[in-house]
Structures are given as C-alpha cells and as structure tokens.
ChimeraX commands (.cxc) that place a marker at each C-alpha (Angstrom):
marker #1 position 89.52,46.15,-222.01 radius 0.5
marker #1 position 92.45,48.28,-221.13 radius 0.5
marker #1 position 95.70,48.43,-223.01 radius 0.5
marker #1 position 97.26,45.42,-221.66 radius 0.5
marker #1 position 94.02,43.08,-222.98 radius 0.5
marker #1 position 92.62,42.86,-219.61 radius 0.5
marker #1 position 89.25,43.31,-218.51 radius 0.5
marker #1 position 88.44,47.01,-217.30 radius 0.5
marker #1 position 85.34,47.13,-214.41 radius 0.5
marker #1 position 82.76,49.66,-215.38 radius 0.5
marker #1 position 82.80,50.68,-211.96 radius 0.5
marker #1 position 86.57,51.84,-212.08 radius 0.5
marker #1 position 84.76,54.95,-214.61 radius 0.5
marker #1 position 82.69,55.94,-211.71 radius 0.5
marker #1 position 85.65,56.21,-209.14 radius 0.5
marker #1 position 87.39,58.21,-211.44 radius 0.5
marker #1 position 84.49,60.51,-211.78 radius 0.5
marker #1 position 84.26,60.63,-207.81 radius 0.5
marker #1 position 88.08,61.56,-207.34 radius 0.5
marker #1 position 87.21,63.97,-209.99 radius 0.5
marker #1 position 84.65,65.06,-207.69 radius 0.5
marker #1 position 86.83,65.02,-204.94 radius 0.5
marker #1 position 89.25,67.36,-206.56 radius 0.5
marker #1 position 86.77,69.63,-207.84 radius 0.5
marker #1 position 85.51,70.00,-204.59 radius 0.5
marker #1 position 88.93,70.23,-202.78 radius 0.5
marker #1 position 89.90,73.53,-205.20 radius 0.5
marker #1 position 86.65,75.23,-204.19 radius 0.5
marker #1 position 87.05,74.71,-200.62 radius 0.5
marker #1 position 88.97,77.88,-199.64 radius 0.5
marker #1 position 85.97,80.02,-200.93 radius 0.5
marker #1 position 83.87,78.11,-199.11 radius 0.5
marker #1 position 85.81,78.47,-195.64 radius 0.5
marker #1 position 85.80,82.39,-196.48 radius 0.5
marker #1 position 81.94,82.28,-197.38 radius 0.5
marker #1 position 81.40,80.77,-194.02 radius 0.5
marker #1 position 83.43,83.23,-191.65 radius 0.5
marker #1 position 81.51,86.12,-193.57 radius 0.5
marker #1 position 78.02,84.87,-193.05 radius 0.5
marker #1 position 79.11,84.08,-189.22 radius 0.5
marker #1 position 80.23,87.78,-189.13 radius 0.5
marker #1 position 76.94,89.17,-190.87 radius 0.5
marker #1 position 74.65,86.47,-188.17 radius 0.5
marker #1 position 76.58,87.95,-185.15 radius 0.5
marker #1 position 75.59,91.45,-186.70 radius 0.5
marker #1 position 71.95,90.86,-187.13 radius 0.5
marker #1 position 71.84,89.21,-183.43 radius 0.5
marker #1 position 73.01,92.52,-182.03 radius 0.5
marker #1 position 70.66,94.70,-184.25 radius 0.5
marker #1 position 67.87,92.19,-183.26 radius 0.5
marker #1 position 68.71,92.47,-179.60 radius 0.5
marker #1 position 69.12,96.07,-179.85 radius 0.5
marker #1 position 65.64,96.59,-181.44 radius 0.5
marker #1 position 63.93,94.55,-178.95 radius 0.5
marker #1 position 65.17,96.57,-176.09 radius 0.5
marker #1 position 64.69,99.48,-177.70 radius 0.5
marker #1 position 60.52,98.28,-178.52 radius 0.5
marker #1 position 60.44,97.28,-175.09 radius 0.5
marker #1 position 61.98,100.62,-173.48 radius 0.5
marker #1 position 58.32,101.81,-175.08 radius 0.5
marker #1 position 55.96,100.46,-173.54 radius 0.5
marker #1 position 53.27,103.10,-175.65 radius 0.5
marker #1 position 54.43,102.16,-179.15 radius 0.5
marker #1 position 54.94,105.70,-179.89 radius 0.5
marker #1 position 57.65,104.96,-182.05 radius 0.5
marker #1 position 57.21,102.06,-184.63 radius 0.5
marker link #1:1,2 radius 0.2
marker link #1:2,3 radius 0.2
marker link #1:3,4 radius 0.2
marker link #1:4,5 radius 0.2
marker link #1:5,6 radius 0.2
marker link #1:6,7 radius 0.2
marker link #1:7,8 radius 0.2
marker link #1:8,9 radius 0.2
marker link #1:9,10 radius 0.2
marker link #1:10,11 radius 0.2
marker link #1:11,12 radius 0.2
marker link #1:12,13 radius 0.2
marker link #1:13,14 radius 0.2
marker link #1:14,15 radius 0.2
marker link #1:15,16 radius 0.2
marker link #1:16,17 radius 0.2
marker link #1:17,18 radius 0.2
marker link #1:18,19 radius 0.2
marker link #1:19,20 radius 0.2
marker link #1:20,21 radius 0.2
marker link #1:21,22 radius 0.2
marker link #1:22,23 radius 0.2
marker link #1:23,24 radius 0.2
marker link #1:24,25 radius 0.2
marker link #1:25,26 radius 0.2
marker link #1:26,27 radius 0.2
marker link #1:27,28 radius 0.2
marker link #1:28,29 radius 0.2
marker link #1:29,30 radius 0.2
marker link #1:30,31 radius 0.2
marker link #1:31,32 radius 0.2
marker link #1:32,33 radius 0.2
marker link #1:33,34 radius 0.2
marker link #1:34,35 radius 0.2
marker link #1:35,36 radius 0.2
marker link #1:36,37 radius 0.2
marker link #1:37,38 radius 0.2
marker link #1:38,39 radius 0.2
marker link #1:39,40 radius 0.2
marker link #1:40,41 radius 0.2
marker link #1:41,42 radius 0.2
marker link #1:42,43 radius 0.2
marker link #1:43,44 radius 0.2
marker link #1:44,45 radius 0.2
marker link #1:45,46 radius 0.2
marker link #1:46,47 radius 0.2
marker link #1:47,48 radius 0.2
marker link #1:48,49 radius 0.2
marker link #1:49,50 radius 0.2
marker link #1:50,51 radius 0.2
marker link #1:51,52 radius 0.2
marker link #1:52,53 radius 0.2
marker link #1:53,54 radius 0.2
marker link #1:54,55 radius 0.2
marker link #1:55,56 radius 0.2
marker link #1:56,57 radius 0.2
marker link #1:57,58 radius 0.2
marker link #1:58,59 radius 0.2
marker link #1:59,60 radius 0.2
marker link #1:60,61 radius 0.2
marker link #1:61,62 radius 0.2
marker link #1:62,63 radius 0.2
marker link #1:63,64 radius 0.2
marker link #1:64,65 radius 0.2
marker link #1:65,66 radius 0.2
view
C-alpha cells in the first residue's frame, strides 16, 4: 500500500532500482569515455610497434637478430 491506501505494484520497486541503475551508470560514464580514448591510443601504439617489428624480422631474412 502506499500512503494514500492504494495498492503499490511490486514491480514499481524494481523500476526504481533500474533508474537507480540508470543513474549510477550515467555518473560513471565520463570515466568510461576517457578509458576508451586511452586504450584506442595505447591499440594504435602497439599496431605501429607490431608493424615495425615485423618489418624489421623480415628485413632479416638470417634471423641473426632475435
């Protein structure tokens, strides 16, 4: 019952708990945008260091240097 003496849905508890959610979520999001642009930055690093080895492996056709 709510305070008026009418009926309260159960399922009114678990929207509350999802805009909760939503909120939650919402105040975390900025982090989570910065995360994102500094693990593109780190993959676009490890491309060109991957690149770089592999030309530099196959510039050696002996293997002299590991």
């Amino acid at each position: 019952m709510d305070y008026i003496g009418n009926e309260r849905s159960p399922l009114w508890d678990v929207m509350e708990a999802m805009e909760d959610e939503n909120a939650r979520l919402g105040q975390s999001l900025p982090d989570l945008e910065g995360e994102i642009e500094r693990l593109k930055s780190s993959l676009i690093l490890a491309q060109r260091k991957s690149k770089i080895m592999s030309a530099y492996k196959s510039a050696d056709p002996e293997h002299t240097v590991s």
